[in-house]
CHARMM internal coordinates of N, CA and C (Angstrom, degrees):
IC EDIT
DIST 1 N 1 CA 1.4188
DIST 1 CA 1 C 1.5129
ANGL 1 N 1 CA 1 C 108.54
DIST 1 C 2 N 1.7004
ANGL 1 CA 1 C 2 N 118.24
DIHE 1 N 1 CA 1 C 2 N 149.80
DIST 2 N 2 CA 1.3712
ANGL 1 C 2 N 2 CA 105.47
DIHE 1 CA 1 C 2 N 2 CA 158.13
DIST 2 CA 2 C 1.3684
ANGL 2 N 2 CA 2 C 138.69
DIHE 1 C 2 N 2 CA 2 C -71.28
DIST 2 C 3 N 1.1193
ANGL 2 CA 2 C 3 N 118.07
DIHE 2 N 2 CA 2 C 3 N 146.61
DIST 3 N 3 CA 1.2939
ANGL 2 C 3 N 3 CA 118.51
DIHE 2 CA 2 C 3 N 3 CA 175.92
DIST 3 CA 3 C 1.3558
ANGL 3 N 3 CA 3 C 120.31
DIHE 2 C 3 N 3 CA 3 C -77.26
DIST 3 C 4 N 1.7539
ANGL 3 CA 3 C 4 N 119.89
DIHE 3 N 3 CA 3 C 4 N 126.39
DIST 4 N 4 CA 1.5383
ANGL 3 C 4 N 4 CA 101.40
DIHE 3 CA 3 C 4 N 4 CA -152.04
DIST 4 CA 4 C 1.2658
ANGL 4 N 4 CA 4 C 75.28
DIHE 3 C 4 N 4 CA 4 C -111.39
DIST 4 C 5 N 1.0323
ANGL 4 CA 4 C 5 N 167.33
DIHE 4 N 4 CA 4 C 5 N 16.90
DIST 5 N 5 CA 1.4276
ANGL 4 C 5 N 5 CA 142.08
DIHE 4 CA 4 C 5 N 5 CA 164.82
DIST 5 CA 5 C 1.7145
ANGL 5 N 5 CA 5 C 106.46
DIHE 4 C 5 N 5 CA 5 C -109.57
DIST 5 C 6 N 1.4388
ANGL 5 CA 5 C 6 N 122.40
DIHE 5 N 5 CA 5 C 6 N -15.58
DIST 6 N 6 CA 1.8449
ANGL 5 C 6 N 6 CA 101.79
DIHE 5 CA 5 C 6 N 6 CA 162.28
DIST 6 CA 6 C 1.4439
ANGL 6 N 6 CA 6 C 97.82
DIHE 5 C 6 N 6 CA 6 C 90.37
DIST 6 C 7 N 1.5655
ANGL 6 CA 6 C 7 N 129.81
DIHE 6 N 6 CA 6 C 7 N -27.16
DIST 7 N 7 CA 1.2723
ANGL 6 C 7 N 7 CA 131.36
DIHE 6 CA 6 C 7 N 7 CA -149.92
DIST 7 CA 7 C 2.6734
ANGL 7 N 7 CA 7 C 87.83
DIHE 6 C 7 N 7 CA 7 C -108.13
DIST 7 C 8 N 1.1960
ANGL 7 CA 7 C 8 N 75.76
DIHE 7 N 7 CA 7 C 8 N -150.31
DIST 8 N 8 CA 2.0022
ANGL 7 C 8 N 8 CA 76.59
DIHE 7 CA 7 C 8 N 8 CA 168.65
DIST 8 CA 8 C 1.0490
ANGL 8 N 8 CA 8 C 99.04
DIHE 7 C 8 N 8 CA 8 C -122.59
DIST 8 C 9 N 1.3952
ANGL 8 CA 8 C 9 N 118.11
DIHE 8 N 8 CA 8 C 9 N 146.39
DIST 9 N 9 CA 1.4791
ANGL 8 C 9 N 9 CA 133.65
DIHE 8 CA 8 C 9 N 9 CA -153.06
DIST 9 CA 9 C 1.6810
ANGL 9 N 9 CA 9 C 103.56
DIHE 8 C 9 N 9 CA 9 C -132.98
DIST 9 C 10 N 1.1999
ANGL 9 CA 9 C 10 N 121.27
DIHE 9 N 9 CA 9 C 10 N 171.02
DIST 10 N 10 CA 1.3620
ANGL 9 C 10 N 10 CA 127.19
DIHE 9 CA 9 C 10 N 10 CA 154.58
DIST 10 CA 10 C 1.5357
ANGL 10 N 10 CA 10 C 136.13
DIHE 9 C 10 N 10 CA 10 C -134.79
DIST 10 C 11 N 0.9598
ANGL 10 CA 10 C 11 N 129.58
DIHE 10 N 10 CA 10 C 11 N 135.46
DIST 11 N 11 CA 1.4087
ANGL 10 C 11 N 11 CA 127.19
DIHE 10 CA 10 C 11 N 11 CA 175.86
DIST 11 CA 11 C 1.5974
ANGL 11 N 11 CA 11 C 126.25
DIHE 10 C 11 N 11 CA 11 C -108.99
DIST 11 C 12 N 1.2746
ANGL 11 CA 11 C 12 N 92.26
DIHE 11 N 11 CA 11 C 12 N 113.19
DIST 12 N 12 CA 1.8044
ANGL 11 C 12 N 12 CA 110.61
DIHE 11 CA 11 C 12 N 12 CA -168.44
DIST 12 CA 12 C 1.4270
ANGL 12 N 12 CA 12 C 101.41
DIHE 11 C 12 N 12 CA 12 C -99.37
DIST 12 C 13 N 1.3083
ANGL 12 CA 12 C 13 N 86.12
DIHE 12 N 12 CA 12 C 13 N 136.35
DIST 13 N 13 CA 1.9268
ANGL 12 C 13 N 13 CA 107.79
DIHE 12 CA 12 C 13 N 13 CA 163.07
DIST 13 CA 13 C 1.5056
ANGL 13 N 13 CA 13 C 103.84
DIHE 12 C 13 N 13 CA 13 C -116.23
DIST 13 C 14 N 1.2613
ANGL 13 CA 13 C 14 N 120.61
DIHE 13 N 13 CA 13 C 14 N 85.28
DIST 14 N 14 CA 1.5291
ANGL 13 C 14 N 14 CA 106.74
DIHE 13 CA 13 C 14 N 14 CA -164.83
DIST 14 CA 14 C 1.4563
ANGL 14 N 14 CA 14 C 123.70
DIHE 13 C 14 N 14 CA 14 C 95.91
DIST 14 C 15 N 0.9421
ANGL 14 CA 14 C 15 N 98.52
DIHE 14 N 14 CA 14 C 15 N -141.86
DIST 15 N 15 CA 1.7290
ANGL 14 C 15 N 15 CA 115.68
DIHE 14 CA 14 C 15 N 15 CA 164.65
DIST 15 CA 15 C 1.4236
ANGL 15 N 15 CA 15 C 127.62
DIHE 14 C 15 N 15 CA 15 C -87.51
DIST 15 C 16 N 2.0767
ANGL 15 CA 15 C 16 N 94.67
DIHE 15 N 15 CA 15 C 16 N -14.87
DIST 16 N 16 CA 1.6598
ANGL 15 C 16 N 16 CA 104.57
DIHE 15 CA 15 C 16 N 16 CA 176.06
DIST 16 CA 16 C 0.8508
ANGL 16 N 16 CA 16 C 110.26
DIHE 15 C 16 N 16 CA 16 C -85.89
DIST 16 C 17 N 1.7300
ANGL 16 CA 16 C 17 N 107.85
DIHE 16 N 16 CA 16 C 17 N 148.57
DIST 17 N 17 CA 1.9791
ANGL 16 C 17 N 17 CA 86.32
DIHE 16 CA 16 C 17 N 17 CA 167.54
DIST 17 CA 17 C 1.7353
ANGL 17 N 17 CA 17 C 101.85
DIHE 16 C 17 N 17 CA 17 C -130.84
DIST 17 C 18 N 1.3471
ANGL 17 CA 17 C 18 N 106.28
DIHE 17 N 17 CA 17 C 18 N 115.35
DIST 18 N 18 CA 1.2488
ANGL 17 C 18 N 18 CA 130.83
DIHE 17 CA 17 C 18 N 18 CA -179.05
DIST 18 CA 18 C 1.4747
ANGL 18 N 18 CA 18 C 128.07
DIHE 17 C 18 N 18 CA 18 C -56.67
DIST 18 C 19 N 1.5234
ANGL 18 CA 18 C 19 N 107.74
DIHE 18 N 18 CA 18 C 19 N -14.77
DIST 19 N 19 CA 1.5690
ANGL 18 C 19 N 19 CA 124.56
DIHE 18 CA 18 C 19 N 19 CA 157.62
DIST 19 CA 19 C 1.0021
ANGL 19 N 19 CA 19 C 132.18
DIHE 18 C 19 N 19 CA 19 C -157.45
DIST 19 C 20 N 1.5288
ANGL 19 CA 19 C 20 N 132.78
DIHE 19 N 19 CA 19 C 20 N 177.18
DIST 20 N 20 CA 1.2940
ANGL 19 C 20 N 20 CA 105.37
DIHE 19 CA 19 C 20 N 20 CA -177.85
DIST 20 CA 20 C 2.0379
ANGL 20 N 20 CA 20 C 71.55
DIHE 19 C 20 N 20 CA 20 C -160.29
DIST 20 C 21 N 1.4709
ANGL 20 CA 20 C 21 N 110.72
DIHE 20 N 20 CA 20 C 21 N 148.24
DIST 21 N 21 CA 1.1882
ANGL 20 C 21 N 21 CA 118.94
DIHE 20 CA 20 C 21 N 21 CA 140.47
DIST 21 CA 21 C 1.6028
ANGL 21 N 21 CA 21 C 131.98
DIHE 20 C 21 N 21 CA 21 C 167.97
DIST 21 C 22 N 1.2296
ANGL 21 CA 21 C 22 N 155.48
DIHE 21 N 21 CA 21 C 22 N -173.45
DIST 22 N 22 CA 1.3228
ANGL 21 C 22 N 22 CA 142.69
DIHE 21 CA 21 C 22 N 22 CA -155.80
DIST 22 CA 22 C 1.5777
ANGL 22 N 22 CA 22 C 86.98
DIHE 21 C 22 N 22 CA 22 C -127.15
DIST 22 C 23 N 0.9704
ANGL 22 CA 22 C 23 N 143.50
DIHE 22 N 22 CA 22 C 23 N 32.49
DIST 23 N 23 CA 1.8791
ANGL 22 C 23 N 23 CA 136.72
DIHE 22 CA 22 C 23 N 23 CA 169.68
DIST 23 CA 23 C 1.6658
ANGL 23 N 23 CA 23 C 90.38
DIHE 22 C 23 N 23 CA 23 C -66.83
DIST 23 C 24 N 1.0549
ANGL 23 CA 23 C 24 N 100.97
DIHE 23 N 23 CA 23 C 24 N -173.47
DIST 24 N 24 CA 1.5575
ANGL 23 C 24 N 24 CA 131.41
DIHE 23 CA 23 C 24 N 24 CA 173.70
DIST 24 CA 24 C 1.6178
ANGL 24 N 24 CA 24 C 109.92
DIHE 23 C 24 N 24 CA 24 C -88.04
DIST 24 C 25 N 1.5063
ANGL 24 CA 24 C 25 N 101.80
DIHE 24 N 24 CA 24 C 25 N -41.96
DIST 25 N 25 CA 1.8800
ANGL 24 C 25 N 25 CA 104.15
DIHE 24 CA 24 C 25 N 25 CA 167.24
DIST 25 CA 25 C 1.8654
ANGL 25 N 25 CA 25 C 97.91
DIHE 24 C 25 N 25 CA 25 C -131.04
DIST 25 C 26 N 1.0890
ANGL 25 CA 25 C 26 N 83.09
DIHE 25 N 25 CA 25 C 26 N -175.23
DIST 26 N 26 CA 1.7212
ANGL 25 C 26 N 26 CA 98.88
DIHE 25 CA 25 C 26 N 26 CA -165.03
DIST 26 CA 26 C 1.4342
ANGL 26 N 26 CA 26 C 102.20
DIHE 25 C 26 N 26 CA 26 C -152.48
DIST 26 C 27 N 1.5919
ANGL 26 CA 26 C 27 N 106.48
DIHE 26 N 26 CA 26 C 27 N 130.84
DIST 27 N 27 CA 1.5898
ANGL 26 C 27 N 27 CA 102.14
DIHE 26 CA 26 C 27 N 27 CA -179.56
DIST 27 CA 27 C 1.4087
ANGL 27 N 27 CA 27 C 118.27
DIHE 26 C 27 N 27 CA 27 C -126.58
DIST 27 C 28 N 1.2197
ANGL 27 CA 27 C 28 N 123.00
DIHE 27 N 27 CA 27 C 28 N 144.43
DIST 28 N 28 CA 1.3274
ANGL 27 C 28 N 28 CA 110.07
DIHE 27 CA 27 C 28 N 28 CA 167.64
DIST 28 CA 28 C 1.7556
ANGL 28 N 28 CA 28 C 113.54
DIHE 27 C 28 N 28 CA 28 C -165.34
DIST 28 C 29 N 1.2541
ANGL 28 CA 28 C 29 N 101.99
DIHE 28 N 28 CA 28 C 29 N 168.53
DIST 29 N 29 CA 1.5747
ANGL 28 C 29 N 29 CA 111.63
DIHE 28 CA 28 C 29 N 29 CA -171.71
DIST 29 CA 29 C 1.2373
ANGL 29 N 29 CA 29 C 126.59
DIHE 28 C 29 N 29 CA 29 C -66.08
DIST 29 C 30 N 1.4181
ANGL 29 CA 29 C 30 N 111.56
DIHE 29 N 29 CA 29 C 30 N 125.71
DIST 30 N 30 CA 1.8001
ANGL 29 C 30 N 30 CA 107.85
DIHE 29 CA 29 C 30 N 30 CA -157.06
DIST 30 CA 30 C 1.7969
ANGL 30 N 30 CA 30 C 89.00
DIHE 29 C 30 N 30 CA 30 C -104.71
DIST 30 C 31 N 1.6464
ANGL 30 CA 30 C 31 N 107.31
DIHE 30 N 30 CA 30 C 31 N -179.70
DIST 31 N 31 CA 1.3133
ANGL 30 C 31 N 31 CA 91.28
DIHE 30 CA 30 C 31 N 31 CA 164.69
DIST 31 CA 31 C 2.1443
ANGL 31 N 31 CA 31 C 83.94
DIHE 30 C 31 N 31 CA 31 C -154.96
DIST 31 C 32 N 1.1377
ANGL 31 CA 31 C 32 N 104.58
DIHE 31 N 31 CA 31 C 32 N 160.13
DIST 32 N 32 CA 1.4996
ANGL 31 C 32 N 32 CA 99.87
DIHE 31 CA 31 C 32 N 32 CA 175.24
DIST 32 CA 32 C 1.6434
ANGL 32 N 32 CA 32 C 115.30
DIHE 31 C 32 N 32 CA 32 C -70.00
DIST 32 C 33 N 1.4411
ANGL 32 CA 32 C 33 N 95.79
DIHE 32 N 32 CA 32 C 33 N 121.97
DIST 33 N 33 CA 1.6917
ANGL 32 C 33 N 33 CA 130.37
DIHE 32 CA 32 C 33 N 33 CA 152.99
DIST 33 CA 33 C 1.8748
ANGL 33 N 33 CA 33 C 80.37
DIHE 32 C 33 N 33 CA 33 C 99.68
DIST 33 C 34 N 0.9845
ANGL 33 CA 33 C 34 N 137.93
DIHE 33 N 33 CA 33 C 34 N 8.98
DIST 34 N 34 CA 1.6167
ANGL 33 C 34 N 34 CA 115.64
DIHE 33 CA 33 C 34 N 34 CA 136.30
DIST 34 CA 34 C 1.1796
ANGL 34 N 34 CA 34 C 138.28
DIHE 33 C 34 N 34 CA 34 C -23.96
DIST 34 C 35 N 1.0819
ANGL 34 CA 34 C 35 N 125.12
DIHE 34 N 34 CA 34 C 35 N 147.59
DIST 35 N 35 CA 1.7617
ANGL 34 C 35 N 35 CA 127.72
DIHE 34 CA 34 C 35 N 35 CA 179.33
DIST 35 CA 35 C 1.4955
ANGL 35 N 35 CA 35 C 94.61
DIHE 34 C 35 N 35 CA 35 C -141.29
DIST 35 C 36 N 1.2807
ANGL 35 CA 35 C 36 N 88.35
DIHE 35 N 35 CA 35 C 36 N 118.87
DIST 36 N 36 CA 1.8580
ANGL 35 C 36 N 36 CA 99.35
DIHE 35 CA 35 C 36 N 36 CA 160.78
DIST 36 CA 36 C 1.5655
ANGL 36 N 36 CA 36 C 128.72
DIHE 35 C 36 N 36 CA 36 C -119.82
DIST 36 C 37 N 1.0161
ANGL 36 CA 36 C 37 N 99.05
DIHE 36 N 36 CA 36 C 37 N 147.56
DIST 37 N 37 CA 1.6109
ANGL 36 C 37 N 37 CA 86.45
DIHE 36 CA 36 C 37 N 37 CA -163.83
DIST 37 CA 37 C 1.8713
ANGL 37 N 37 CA 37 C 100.62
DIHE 36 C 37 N 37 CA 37 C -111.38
DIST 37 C 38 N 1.1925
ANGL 37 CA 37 C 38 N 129.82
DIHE 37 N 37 CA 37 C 38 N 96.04
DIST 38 N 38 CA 1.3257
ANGL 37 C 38 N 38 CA 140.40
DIHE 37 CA 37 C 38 N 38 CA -178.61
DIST 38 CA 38 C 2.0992
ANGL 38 N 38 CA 38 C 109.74
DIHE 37 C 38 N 38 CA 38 C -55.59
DIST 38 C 39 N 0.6443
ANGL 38 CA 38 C 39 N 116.75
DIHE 38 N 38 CA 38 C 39 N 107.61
DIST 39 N 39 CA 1.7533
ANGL 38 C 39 N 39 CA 109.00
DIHE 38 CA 38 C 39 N 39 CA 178.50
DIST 39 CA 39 C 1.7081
ANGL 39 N 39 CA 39 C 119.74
DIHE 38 C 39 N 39 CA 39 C -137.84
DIST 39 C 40 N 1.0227
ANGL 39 CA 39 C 40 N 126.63
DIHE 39 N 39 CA 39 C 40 N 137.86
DIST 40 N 40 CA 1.4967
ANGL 39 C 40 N 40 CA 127.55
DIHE 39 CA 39 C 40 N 40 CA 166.68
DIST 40 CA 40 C 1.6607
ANGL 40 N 40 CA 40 C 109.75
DIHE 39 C 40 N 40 CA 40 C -35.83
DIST 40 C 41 N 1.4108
ANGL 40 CA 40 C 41 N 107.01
DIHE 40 N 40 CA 40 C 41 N 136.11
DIST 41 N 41 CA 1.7619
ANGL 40 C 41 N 41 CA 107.38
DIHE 40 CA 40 C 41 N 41 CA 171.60
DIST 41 CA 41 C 1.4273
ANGL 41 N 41 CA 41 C 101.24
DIHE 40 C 41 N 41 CA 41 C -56.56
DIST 41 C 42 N 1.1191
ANGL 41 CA 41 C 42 N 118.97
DIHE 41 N 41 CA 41 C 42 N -45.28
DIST 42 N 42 CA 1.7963
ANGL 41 C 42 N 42 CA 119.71
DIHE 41 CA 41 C 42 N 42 CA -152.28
DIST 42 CA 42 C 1.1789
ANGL 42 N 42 CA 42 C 115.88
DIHE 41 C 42 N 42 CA 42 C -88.82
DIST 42 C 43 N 1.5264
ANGL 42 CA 42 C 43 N 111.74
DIHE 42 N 42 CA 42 C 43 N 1.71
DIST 43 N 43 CA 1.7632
ANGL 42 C 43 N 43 CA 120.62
DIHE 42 CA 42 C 43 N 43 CA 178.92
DIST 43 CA 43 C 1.2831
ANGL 43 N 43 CA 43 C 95.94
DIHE 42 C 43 N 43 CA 43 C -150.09
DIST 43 C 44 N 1.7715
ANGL 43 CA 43 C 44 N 135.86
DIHE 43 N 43 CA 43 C 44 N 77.64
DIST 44 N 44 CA 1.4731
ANGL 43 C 44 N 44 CA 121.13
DIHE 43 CA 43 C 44 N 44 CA 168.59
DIST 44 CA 44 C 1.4887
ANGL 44 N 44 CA 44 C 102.80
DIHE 43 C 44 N 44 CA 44 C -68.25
DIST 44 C 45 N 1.2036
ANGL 44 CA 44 C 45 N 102.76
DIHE 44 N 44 CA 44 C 45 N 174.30
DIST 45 N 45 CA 1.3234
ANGL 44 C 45 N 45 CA 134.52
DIHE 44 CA 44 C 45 N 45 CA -160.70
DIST 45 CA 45 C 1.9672
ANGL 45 N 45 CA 45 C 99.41
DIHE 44 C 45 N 45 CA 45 C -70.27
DIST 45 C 46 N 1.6799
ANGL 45 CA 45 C 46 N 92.01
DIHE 45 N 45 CA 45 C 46 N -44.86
DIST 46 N 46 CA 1.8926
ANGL 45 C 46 N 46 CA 99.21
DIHE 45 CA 45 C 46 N 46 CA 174.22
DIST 46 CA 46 C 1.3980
ANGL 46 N 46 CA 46 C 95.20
DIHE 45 C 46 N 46 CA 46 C -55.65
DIST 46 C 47 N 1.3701
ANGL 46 CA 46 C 47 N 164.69
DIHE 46 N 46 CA 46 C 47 N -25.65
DIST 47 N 47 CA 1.2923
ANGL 46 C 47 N 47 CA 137.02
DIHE 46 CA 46 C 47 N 47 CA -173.11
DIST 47 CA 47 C 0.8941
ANGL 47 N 47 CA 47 C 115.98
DIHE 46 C 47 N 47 CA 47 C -80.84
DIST 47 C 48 N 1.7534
ANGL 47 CA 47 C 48 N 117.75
DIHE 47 N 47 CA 47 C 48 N -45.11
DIST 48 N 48 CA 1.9241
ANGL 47 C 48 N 48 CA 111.53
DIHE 47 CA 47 C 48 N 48 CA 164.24
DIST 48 CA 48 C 1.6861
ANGL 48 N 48 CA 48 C 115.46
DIHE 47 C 48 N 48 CA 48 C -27.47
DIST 48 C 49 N 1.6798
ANGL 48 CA 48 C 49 N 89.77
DIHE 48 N 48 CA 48 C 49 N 129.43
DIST 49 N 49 CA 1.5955
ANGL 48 C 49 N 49 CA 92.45
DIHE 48 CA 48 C 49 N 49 CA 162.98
DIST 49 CA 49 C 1.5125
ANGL 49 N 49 CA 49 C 112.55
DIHE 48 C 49 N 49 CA 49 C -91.64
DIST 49 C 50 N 1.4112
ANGL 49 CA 49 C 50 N 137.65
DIHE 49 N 49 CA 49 C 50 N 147.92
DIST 50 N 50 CA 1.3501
ANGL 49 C 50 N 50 CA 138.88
DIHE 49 CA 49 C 50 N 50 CA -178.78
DIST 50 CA 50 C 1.6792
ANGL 50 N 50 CA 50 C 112.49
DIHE 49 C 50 N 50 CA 50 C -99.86
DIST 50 C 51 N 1.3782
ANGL 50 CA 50 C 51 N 142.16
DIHE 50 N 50 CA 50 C 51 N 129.86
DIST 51 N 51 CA 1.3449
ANGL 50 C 51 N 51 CA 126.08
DIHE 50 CA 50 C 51 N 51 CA 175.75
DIST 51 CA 51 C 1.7952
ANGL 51 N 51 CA 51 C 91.96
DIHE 50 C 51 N 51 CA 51 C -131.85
DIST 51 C 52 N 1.7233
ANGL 51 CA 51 C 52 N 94.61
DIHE 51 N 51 CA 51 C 52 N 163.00
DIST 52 N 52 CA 1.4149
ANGL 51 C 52 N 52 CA 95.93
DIHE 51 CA 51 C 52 N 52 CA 175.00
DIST 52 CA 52 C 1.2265
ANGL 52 N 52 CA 52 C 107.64
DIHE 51 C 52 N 52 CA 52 C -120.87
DIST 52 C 53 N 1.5940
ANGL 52 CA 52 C 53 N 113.85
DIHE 52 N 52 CA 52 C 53 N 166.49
DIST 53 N 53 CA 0.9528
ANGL 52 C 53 N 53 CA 135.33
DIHE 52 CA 52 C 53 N 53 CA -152.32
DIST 53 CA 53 C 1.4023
ANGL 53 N 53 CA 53 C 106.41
DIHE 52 C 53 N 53 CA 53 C -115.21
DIST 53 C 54 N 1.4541
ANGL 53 CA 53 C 54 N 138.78
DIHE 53 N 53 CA 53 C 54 N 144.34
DIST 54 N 54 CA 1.3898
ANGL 53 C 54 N 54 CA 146.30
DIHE 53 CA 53 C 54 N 54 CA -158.54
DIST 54 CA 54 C 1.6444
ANGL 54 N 54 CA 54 C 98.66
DIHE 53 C 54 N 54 CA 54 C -116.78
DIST 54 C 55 N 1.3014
ANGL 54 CA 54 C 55 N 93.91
DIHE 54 N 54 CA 54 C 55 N 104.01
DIST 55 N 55 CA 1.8415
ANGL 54 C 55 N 55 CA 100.56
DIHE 54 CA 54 C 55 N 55 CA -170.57
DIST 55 CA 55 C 1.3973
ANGL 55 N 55 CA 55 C 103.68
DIHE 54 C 55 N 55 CA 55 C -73.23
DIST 55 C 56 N 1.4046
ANGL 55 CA 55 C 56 N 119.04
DIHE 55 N 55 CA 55 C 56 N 124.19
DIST 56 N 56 CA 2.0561
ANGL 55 C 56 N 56 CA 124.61
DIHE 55 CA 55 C 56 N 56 CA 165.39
DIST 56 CA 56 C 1.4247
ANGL 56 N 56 CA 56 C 102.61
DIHE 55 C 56 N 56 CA 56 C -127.93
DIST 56 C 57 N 1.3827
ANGL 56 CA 56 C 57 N 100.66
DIHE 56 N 56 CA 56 C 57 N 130.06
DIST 57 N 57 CA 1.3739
ANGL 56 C 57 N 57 CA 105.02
DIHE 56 CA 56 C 57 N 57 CA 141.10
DIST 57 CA 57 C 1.2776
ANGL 57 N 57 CA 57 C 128.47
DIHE 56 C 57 N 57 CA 57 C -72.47
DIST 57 C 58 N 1.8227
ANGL 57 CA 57 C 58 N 101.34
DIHE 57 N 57 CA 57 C 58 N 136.86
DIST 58 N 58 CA 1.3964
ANGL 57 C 58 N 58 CA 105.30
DIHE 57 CA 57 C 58 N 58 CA -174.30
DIST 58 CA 58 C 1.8645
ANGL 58 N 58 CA 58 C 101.58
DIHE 57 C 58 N 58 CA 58 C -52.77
DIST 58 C 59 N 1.6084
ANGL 58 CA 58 C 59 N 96.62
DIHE 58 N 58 CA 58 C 59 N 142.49
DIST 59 N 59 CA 1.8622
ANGL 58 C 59 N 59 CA 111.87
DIHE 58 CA 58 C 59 N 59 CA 170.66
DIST 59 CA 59 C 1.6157
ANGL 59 N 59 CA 59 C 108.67
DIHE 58 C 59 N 59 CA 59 C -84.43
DIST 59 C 60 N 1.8924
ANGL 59 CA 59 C 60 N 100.42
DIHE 59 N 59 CA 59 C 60 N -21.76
DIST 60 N 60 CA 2.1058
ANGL 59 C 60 N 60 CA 85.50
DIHE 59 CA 59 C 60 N 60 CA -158.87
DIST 60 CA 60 C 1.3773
ANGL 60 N 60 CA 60 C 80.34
DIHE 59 C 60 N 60 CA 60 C -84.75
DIST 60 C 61 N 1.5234
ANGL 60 CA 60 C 61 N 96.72
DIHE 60 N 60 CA 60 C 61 N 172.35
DIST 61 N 61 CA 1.5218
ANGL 60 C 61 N 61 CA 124.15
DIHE 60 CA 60 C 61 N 61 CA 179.88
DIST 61 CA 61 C 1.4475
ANGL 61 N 61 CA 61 C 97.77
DIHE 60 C 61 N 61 CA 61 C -95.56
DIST 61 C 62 N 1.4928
ANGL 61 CA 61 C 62 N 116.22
DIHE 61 N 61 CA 61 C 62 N 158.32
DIST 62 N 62 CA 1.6969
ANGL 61 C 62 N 62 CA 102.05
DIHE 61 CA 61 C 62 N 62 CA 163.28
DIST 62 CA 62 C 1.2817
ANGL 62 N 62 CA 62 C 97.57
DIHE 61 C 62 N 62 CA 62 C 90.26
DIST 62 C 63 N 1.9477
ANGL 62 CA 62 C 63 N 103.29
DIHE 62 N 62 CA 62 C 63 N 176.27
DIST 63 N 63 CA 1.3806
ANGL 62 C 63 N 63 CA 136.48
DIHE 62 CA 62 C 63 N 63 CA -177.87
DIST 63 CA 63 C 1.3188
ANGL 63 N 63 CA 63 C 106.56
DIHE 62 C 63 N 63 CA 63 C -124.83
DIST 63 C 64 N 1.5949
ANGL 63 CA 63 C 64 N 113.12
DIHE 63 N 63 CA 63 C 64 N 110.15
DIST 64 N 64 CA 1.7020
ANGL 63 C 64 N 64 CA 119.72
DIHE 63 CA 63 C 64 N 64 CA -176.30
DIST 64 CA 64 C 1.7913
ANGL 64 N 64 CA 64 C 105.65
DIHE 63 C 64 N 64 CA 64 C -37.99
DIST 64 C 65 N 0.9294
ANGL 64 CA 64 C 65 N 128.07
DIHE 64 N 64 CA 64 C 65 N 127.29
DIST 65 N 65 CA 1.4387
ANGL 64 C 65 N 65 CA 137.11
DIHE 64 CA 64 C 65 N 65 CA 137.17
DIST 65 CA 65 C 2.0308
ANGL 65 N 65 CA 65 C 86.98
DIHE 64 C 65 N 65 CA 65 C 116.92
DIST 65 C 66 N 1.3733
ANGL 65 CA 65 C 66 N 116.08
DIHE 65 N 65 CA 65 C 66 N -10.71
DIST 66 N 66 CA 1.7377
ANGL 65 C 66 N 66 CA 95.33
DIHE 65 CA 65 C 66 N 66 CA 152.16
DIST 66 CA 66 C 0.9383
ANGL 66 N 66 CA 66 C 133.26
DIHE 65 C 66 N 66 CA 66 C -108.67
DIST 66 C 67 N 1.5114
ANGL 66 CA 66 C 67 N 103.56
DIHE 66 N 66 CA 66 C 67 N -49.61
DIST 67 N 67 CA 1.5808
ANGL 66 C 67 N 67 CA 103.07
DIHE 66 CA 66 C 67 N 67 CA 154.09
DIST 67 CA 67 C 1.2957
ANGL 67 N 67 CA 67 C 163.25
DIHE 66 C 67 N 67 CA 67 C -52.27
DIST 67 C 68 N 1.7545
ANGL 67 CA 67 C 68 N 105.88
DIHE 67 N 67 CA 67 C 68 N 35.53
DIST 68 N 68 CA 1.7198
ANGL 67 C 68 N 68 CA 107.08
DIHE 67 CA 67 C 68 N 68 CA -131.59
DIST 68 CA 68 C 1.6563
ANGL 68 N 68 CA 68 C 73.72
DIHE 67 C 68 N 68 CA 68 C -106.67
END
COOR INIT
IC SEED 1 N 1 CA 1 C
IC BUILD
């Protein structure tokens, strides 16, 4: 795959991470119904904080700016 950040990257299966490197692409061994999670070395994915979101259905009726 390419490497979209240009910088060194890693590729996790989990908690493993099955590669790591700064090429232009990056390769590694898939296997069926895997999930890999591709991320920058210098910002993994564990530093994101996650928040949730409070699902509403819209209350107005209509389309802002015709229906007014």
């Amino acid at each position: 795959m390419e490497n979209p950040w240009g910088g060194k990257c890693n590729v996790r299966e989990g908690r493993s991470i099955l590669a790591q490197g700064d090429d232009r692409t990056i390769q590694f061994k898939t296997r069926p119904g895997g999930i890999y999670i591709i991320e920058p070395a210098d910002k993994p994915l564990s530093e994101y904080h996650s928040a949730a979101f409070k699902d509403q259905p819209n209350s107005l009726p209509g389309l802002p700016g015709r229906d007014q």
